[in-house]
C-alpha positions as CSV (number, residue, x, y, z in Angstrom):
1,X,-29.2,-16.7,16.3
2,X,-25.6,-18.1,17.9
3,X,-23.8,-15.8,20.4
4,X,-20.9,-14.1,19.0
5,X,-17.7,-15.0,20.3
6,X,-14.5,-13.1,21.2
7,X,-16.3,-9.6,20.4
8,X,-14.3,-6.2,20.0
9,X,-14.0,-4.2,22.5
10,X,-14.0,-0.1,23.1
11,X,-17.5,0.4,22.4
12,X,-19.5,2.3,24.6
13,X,-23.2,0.9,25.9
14,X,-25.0,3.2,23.2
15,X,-22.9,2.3,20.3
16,X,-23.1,-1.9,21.7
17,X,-26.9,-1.3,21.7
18,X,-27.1,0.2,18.0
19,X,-24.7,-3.0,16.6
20,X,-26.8,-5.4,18.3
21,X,-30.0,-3.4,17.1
22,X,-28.8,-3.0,13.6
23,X,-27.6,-6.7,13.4
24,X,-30.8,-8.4,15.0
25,X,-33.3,-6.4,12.6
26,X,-31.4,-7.6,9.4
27,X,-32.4,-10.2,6.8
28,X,-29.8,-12.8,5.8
29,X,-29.7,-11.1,2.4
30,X,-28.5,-7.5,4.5
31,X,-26.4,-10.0,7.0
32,X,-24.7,-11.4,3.9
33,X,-24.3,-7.9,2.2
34,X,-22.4,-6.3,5.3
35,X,-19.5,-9.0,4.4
36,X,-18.8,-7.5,1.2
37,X,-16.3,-4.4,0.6
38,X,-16.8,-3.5,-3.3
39,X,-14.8,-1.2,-5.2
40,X,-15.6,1.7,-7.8
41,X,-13.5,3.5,-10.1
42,X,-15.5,6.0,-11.8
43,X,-17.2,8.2,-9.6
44,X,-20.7,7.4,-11.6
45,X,-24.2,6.4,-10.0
46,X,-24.4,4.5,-12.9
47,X,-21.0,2.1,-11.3
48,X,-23.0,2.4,-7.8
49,X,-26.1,1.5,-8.1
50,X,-26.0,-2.7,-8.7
51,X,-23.4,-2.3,-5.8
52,X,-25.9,-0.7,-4.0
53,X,-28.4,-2.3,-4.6
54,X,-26.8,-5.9,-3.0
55,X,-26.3,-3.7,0.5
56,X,-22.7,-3.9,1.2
57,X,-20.9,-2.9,4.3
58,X,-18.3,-0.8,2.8
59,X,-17.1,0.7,-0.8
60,X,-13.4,0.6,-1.5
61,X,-12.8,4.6,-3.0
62,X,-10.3,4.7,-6.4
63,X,-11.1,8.3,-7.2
64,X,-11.1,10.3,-10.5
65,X,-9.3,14.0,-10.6
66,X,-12.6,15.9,-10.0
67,X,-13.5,16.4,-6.1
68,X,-17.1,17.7,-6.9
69,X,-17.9,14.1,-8.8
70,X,-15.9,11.8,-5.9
71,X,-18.0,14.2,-3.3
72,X,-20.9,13.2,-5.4
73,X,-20.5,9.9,-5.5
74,X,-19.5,9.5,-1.9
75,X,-23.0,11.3,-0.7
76,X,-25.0,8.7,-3.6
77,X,-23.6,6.1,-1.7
78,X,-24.1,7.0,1.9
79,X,-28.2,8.2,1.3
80,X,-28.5,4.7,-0.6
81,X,-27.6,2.7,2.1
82,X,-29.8,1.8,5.6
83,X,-26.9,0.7,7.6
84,X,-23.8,3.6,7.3
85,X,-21.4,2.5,4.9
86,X,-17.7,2.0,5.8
87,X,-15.2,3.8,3.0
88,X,-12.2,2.3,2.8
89,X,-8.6,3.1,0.5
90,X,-5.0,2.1,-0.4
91,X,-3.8,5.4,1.6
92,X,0.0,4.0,0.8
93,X,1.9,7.6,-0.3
94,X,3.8,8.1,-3.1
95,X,2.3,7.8,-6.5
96,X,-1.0,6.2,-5.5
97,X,-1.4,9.7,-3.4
98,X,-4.6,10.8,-4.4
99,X,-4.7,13.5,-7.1
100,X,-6.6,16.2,-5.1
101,X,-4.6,15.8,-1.6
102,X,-1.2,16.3,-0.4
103,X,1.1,13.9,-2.2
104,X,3.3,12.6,0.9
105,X,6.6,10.2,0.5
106,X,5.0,6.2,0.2
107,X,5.8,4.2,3.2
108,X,9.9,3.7,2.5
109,X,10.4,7.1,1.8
110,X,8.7,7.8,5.4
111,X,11.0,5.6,6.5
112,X,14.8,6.8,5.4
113,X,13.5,9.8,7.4
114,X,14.7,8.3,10.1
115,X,12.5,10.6,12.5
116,X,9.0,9.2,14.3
117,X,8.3,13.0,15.0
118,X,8.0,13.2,11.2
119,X,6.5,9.5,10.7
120,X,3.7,11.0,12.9
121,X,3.2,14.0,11.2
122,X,2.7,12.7,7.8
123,X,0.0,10.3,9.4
124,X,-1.8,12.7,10.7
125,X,-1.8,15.0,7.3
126,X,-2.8,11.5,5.2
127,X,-5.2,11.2,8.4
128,X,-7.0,14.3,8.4
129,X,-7.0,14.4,4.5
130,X,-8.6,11.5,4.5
131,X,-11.4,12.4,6.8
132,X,-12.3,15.0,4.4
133,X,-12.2,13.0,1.7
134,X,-14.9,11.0,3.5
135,X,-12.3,8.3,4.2
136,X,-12.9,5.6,7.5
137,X,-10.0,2.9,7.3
138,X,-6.8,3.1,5.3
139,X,-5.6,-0.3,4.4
140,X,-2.1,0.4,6.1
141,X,0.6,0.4,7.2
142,X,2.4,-2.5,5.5
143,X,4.3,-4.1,8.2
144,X,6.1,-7.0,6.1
145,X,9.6,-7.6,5.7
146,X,11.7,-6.1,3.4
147,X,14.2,-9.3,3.0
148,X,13.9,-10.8,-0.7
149,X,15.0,-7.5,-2.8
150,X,13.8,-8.9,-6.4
151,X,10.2,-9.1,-4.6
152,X,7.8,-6.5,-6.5
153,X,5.3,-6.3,-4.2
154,X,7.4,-5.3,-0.9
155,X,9.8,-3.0,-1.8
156,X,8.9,0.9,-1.6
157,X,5.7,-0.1,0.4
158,X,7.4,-1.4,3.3
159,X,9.4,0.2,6.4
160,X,12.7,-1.7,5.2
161,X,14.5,-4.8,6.1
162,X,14.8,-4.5,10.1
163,X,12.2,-5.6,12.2
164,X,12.3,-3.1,14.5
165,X,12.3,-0.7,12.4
166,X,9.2,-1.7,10.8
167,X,7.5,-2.4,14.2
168,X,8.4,1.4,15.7
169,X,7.5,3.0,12.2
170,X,4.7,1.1,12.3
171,X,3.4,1.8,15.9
172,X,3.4,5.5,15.3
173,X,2.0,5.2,12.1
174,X,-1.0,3.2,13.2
175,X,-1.7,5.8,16.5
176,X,-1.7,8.8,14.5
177,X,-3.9,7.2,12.1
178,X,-6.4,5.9,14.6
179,X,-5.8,8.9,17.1
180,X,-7.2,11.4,13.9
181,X,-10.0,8.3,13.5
182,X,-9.1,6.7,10.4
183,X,-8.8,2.7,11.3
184,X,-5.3,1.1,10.4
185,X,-4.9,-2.4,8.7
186,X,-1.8,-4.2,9.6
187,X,-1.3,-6.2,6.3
188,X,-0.3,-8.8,4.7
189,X,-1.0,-11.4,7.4
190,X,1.1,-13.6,8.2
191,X,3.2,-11.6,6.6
192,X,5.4,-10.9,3.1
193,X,8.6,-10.3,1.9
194,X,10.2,-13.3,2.3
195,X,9.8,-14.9,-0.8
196,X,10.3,-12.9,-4.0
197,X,7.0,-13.3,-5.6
198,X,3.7,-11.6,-5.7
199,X,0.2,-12.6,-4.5
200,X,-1.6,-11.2,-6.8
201,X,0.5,-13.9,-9.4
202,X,0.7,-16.6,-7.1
203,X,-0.2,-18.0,-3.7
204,X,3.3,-16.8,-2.1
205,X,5.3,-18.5,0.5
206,X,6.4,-17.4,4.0
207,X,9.4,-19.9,4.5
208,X,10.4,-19.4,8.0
209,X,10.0,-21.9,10.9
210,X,7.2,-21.0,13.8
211,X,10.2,-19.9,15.7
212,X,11.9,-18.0,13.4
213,X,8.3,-16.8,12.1
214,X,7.6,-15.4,16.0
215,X,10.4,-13.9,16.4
216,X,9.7,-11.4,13.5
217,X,6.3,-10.7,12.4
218,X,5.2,-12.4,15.1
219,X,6.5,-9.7,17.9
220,X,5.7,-6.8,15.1
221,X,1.8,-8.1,15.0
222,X,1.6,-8.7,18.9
223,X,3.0,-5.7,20.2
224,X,0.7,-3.7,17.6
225,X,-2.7,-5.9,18.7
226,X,-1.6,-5.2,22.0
227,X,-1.4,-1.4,21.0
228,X,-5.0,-1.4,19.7
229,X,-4.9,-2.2,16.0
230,X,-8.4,-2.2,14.5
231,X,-8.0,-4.4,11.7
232,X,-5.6,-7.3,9.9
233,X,-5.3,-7.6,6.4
234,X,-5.6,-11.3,5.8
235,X,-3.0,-12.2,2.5
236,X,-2.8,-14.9,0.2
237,X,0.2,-16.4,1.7
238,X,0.8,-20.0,3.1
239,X,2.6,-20.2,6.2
240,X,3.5,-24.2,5.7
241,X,5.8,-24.8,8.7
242,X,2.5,-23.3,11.4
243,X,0.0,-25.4,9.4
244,X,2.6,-28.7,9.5
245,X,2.4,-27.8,13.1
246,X,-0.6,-28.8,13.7
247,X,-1.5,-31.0,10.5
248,X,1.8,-33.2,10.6
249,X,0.9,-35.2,7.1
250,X,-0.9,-31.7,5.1
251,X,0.7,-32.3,1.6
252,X,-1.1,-29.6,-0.7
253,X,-3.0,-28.1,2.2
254,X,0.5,-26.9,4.1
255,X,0.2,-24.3,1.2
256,X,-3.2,-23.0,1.7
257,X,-3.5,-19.2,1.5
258,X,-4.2,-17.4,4.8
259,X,-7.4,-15.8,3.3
260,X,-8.9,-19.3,3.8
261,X,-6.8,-20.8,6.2
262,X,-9.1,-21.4,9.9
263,X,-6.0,-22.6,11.6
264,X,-3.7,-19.3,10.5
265,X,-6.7,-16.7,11.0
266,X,-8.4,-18.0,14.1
267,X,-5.7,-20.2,15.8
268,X,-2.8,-17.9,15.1
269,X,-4.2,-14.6,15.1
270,X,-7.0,-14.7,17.5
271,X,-6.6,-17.3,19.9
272,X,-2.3,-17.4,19.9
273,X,-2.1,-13.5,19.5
274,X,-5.2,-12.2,20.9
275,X,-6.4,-10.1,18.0
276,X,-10.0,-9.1,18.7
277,X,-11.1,-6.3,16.0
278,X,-12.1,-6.7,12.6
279,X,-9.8,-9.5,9.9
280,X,-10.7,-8.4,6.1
281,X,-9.7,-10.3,3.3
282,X,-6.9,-9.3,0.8
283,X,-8.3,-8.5,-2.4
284,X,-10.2,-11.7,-3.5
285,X,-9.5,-11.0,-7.2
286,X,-5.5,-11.9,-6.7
287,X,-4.1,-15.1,-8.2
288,X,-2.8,-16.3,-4.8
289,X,-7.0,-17.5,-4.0
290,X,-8.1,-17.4,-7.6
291,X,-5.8,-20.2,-8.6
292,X,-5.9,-22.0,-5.3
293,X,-9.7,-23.1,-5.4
294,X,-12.9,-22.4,-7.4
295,X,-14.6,-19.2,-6.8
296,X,-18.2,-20.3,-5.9
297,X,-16.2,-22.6,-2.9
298,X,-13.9,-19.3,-2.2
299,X,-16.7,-17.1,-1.5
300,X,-18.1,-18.6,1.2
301,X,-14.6,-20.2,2.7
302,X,-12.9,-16.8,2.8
303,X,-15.8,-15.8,5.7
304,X,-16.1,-19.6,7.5
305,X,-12.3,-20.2,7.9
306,X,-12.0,-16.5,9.8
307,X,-12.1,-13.4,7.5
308,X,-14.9,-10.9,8.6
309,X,-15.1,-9.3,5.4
310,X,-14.7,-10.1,2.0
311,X,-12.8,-7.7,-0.3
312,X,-13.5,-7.1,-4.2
313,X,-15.4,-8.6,-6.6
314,X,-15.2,-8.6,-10.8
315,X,-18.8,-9.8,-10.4
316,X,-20.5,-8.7,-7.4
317,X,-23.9,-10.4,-8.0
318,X,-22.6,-13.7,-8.7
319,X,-20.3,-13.6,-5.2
320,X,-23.0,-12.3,-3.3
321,X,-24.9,-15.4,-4.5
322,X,-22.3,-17.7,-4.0
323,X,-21.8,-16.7,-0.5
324,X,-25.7,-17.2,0.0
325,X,-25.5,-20.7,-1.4
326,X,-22.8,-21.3,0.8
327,X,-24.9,-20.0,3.7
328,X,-27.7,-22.6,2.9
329,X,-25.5,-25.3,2.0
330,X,-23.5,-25.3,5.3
331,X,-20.4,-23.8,4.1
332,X,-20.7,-21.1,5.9
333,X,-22.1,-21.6,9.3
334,X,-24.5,-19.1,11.0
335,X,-22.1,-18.5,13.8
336,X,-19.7,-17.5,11.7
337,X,-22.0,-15.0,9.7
338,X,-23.6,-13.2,12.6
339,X,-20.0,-13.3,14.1
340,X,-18.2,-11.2,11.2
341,X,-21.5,-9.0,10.7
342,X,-20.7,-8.1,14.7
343,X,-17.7,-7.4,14.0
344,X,-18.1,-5.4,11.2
345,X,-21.0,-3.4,12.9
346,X,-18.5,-2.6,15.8
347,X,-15.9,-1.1,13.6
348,X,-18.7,1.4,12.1
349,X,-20.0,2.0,15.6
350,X,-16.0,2.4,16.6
351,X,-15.4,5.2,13.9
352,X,-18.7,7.1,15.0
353,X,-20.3,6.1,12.2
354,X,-23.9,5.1,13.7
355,X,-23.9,8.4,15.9
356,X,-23.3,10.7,12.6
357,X,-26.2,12.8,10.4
358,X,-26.1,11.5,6.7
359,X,-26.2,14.1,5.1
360,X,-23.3,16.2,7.3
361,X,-20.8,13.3,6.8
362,X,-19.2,14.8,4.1
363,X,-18.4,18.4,3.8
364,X,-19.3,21.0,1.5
365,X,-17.3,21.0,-1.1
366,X,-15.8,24.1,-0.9
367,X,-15.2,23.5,2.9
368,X,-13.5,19.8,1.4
369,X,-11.5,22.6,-1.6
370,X,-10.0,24.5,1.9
371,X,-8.8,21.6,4.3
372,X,-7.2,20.1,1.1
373,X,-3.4,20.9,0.2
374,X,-2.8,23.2,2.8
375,X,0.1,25.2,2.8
376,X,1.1,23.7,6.3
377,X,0.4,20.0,5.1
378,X,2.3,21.0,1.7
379,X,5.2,22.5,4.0
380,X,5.0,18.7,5.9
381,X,5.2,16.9,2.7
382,X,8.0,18.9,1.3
383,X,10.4,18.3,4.3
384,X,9.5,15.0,4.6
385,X,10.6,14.5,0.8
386,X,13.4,16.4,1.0
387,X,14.8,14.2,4.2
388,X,13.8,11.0,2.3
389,X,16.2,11.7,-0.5
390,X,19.5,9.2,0.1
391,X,23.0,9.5,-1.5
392,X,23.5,5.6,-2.0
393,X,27.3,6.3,-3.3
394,X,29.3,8.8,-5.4
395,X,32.6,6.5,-5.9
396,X,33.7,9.2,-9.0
397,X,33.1,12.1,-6.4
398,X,30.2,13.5,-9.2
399,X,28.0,15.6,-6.9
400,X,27.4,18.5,-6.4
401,X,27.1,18.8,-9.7
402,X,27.6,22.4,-11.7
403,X,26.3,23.8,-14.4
404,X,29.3,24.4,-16.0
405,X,31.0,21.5,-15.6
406,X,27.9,19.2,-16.3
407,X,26.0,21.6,-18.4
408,X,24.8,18.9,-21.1
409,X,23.2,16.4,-19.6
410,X,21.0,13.5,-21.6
411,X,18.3,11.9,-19.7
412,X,17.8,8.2,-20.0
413,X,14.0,7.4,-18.0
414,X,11.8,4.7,-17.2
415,X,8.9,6.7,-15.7
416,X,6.9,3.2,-14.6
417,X,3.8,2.7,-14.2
418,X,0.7,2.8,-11.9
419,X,-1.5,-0.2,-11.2
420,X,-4.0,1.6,-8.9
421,X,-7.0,3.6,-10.2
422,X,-6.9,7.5,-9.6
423,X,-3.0,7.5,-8.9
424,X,-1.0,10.9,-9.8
425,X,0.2,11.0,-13.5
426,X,3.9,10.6,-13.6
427,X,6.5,12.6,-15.5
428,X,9.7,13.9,-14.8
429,X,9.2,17.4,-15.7
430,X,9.7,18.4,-12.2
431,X,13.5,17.2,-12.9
432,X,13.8,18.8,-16.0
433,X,12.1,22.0,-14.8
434,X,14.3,22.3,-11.5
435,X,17.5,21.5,-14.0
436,X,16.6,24.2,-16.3
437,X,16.5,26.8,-13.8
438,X,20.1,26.1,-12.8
439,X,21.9,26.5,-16.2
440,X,21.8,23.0,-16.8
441,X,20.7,21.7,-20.4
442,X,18.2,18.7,-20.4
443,X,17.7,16.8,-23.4
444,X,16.2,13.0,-23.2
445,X,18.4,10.5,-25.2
446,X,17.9,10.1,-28.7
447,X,17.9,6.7,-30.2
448,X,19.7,7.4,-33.3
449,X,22.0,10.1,-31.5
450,X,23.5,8.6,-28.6
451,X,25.6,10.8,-26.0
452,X,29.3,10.7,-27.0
453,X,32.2,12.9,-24.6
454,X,32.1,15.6,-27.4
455,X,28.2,16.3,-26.7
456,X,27.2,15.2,-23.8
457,X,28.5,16.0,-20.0
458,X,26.6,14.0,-17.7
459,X,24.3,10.8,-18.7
460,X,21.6,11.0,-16.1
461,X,19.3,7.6,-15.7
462,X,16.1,8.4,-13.7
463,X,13.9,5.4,-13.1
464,X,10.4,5.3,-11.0
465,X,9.2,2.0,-10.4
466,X,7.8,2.1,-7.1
467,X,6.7,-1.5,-5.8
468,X,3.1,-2.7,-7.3
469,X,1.4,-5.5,-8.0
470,X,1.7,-8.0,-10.8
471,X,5.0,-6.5,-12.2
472,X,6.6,-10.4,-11.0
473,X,10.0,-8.2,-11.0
474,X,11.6,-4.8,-11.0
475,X,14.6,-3.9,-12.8
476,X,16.9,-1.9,-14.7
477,X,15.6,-2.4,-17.8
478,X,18.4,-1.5,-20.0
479,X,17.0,-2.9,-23.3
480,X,14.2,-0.8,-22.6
481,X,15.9,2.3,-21.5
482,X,18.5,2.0,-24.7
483,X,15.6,1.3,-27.4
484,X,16.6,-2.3,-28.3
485,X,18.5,-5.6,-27.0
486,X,21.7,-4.9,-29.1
487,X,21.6,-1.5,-27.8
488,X,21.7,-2.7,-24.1
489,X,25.0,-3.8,-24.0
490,X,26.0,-0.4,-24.3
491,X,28.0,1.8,-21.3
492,X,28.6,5.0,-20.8
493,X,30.2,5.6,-17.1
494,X,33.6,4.9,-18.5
495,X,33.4,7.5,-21.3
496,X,30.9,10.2,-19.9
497,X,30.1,11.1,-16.0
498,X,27.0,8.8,-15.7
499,X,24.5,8.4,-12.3
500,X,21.3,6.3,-11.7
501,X,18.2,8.4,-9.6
502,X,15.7,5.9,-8.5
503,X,12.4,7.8,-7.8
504,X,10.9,4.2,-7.1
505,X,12.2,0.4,-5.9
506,X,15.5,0.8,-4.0
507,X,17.5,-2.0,-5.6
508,X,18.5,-1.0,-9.1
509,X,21.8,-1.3,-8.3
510,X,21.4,-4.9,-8.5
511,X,21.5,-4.6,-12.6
512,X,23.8,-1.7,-13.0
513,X,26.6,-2.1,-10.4
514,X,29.1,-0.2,-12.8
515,X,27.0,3.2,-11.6
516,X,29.6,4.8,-9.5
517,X,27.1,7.7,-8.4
518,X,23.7,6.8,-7.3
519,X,21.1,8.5,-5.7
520,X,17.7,6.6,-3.9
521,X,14.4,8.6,-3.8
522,X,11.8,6.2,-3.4
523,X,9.0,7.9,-5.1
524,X,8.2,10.3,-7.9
525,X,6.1,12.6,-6.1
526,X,6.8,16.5,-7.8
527,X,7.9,17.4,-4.1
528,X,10.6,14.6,-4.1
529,X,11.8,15.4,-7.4
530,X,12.3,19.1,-6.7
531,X,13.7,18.5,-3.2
532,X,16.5,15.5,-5.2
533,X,17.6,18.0,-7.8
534,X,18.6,20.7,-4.6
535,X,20.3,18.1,-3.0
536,X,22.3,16.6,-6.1
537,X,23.3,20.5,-6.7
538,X,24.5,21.1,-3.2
539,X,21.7,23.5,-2.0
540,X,20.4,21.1,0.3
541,X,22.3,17.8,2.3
542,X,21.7,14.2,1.8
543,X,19.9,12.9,5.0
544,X,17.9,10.3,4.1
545,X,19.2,7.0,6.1
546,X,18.7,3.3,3.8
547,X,15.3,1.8,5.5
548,X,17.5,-1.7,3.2
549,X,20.5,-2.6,2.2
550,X,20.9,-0.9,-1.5
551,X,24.0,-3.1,-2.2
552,X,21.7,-6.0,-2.1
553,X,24.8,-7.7,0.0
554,X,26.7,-7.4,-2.7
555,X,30.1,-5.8,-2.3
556,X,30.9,-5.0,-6.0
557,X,28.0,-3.1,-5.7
558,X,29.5,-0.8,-3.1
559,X,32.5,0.3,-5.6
C-alpha cells in the first residue's frame, strides 16, 4: 500500500499503532466502507441493518422522541460494527435541538448574547449532552458570513455579519466542544453567505477575489486550524476567482463545487492553510453536486479530489458500488483511499474511541434519563435565551406593554417549519400561555373577522423561520399570514398598535418596514418564548446585541 501523506497529528504511540493495525488488516470492501457517513431516521434495526451491513465509518443520528429506542439503536449499531463507529449530528440549537436534551438558543441567538463566558457555557451543556447521547462530532460551528440577508441558508445558523465576530464566537465554540470531546466541523468550506442562494438548490457562488476571500474566511479558517480544529466541512460552493488563479482559461470548471474541487480542498486548505485533520463532505444528496455531475462519477470524485469522507446517501448500496468501480477504474487512486481511511481512523483513535469497552459506551438509560435536562443546564439555557432576545425598534413607544391598555390582542403567526428529522415541534403556546397569565387576551386572527380599533388592542405578528435548507427565501409572507393575495394588501399599524416578533431569520423587516415596534428572537425554543414575553412586559430588559444589521441597510426601515 502508498504511504499516507500529511497525517494528523495528537495521537499518542498506542492509539497510532491501533489506526495503522486497524487499517493494514482491512479488505478494500472495509477500506471503502470507512469513507461513508450514512444517516438514519427511525431508530429501527430494520433502517440499520443494510447500512450495516456495507461497514461504514460513521452513522449520522436524526433521533425519534423516545431515548430508550435512539439508546437502542445506538448500541445495535456499535455491537454490529468491527471497527468503532463514529456518530455524528447537526448539533446547531434552536429548533433542530433534540427533543430529549436541553433546547439551547441556535448559533445567532448565542451570538446577540454578546458574552464568550456564556458562548462557552452553552457549548459545553450541548457538549456533554451530546456525550450522553452517544454523540462523537457535531457538524459545527458554522463560521460563514452573514452578508447576503435574503440568503436562507445562513441566516439564524451563523454568528452574524462581522468577521470577527464570527471568528471569536467561533473559537470558543470549537474549544469547549473539543475540550468536553465532541469534534467540531468548521463548515461550509470555502465558505457561504455571500451569495443569496442555497446549496442544497444550487451549486452556490463565493464572489470575492483571493484577496478579499483571505482576508475573511480565510483568517477565520487559519487562526481556527491553527487552534486545533478536527474537521472541515467541505460545501458545494465554487470559489471561481482561487480556481481562475491557477487555471487562467477554466470556463465551466471555475464553478466547480468544493466537494470535488482538488485545487480548493488540497491546494487551499491543506497545503495554503495547513489543515491536517479530517475534510468530510457536505451532504452529497444537495443539488449544488447532484446537478453538477452524474452520481456514479461523483462518488468516487468527492474522495480523489480531497474529501476523507463521504456524507449521505438515498441509496447506500449503489454509492458504495460506485465508489468501488471507481476504485478499480482509476478514479480513485489507492493513495488517496488508504490516505482518507488514515485519516478517518485517527479521528476515532483522537475521540478515544479504539480505547473504549463496546458495550459501556453508552450509558444506562436511566443514568442517560439523569444527565439529561438538568436543572443547571436548563438554568444555562434559560439565561442564555433570555439575553438573546433583541428590541430591534419601538418607533410608536409600544413596550412595555399592559394588560390594560393592550388587553385584546389578535395573533397573526407563521410558525415555519423544520427540515431536519427529530427537531422539536413548534407552537406558540408558550406565547399564548405566558400572555394569559398576565391579563392579556390572546385570540389568533380570524379570517372572516379581522381586528378592527373597536375589538382589538394590539395586532401581534409572530413569525419562526429559522434559516434551513431548500426554503430558496425567507419572508414575510403576508398573503400567507392574511389568508389570501387580496387580503395582503391590508395594514393595520395605522389603525391598531401592531408589532412583528421574529422567533426565527432576523430580516423580516425587509417586507414590513411600516412595523414601528419590532422585536428579534432568533429561535422558537419554549425558553425563548417565555423569556420574550417578560421582556416585552417590562419584567425583564432587552439585552440582546444584533449579531447583523436588522435594517438590512435600509434607513426607512429604521423609522
Amino acid at each position: 500500500m502508498p504511504t499516507a501523506t500529511a497525517e494528523p497529528l495528537h495521537i499518542d504511540a498506542a492509539a497510532r499503532q491501533w489506526v495503522e493495525r486497524t487499517r493494514d488488516t482491512m479488505s478494500v470492501e472495509e477500506m471503502v466502507g470507512q469513507l461513508f457517513l450514512f444517516s438514519t431516521s427511525q431508530d429501527s434495526r430494520e433502517e440499520l441493518d443494510p447500512l450495516l451491513k456495507l461497514r461504514p465509518g460513521g452513522i449520522n443520528r436524526f433521533p425519534r422522541p423516545d431515548l430508550a429506542t435512539f439508546r437502542d439503536a445506538t448500541m445495535h449499531m456499535i455491537e454490529g460494527s468491527a471497527v468503532p463507529p463514529i456518530f455524528t449530528g447537526d448539533i446547531e440549537g434552536g429548533t433542530i435541538s433534540y427533543p430529549f436534551a436541553t433546547a439551547v438558543p441556535n448559533i445567532m441567538g448565542i451570538a446577540a448574547c454578546d458574552d464568550l463566558a456564556m458562548t462557552e457555557a452553552i457549548a459545553r451543556l450541548v457538549a456533554r449532552e451530546s456525550r450522553v447521547l452517544g454523540y462523537d462530532w457535531s457538524f459545527g460551528p458554522v463560521v460563514d458570513i452573514n452578508h447576503a440577508f435574503r440568503s436562507a441558508i445562513v441566516g439564524t445558523r451563523s454568528f452574524g455579519s462581522e468577521p470577527d465576530r464570527v471568528l471569536t464566537q467561533a473559537s470558543t465554540y470549537v474549544r469547549a466542544l473539543q475540550e468536553e470531546g465532541i469534534a467540531a466541523c468548521l463548515k461550509h468550506w470555502p465558505g457561504d453567505g455571500f451569495d443569496d442562494r442555497d446549496q442544497h438548490l444550487v451549486t452556490s457562488v463565493n464572489p470575492l477575489s483571493v484577496e478579499e476571500w483571505h482576508g475573511l474566511f480565510g483568517r477565520i479558517y487559519s487562526q481556527l486550524i491553527e487552534e486545533g480544529v478536527m474537521t472541515v466541512m467541505s460545501a458545494h460552493i465554487a470559489f471561481p476567482a482561487y480556481i481562475r488563479a491557477h487555471m487562467p482559461e477554466a470556463g465551466r470548471e471555475a464553478f466547480q463545487p468544493a466537494t470535488v474541487s482538488h485545487l480548493l480542498n488540497q491546494r487551499l486548505l491543506r497545503d495554503e492553510l495547513g489543515f491536517r485533520g479530517l475534510i468530510i463532505s457536505d451532504a452529497t444528496g444537495m443539488g449544488g453536486l447532484t446537478g453538477w455531475m452524474e452520481r456514479s462519477e461523483a462518488v468516487p470524485a468527492v474522495i480523489e479530489n480531497g474529501c476523507d469522507m463521504f456524507l449521505f446517501s438515498r441509496a447506500p448500496e449503489r454509492d458504495f458500488g460506485f465508489m468501488l468501480d471507481g476504485l478499480r477504474q482509476g478514479r480513485l487512486s489507492e493513495a488517496r483511499l488508504y490516505e482518507a481511511v488514515t485519516r478517518i481512523l485517527t479521528l476515532k483513535a483522537r475521540l478515544g474511541l479504539h480505547a473504549v469497552n463496546p458495550a459501556e459506551r453508552i450509558m444506562p438509560l436511566e443514568s442517560m434519563r439523569d444527565a439529561l435536562q438538568t436543572p443547571a443546564n436548563r438554568s444555562v439555557a434559560v439565561d442564555a435565551a433570555g439575553r438573546s432576545v433583541t428590541l430591534v425598534k419601538d418607533t410608536q413607544r409600544l413596550l412595555p406593554l399592559d394588560s390594560e391598555t393592550h388587553r385584546r390582542i389578535v395573533i397573526i403567526a407563521d410558525e415555519g417549519f423544520s427540515f431536519w428529522d427529530g427537531a422539536i415541534l413548534r407552537s406558540y403556546d408558550p406565547v399564548l400561555e405566558e400572555l394569559r397569565a398576565r391579563g392579556f387576551e390572546p385570540r389568533m386572527l380570524e379570517m372572516e373577522q379581522w381586528p378592527t380599533p373597536e375589538d382589538t388592542d394590539l395586532v401581534l405578528y409572530l413569525v419562526g423561520q429559522e434559516a434551513t435548507p431548500s426554503a430558496s427565501r425567507i419572508f414575510l409572507d403576508l398573503a400567507k399570514l392574511h389568508g389570501s393575495n387580496r387580503k395582503a394588501m391590508t395594514q393595520f399599524s395605522r389603525e391598531i398598535p401592531t408589532a412583528l416578533v421574529s422567533f426565527g431569520q432576523p430580516y423580516y423587516l425587509y417586507d414590513a418596514p411600516q412595523m414601528m415596534t419590532c422585536v428579534n428572537a432568533y429561535s422558537a425554543i419554549e425558553p425563548v418564548q417565555r423569556e420574550t414575553v417578560k421582556r416585552m412586559v417590562g419584567e425583564a430588559s432587552f439585552t440582546g446585541v444584533s449579531p447583523i444589521d436588522p435594517f438590512c441597510g435600509q434607513e426607512q426601515l429604521r423609522w
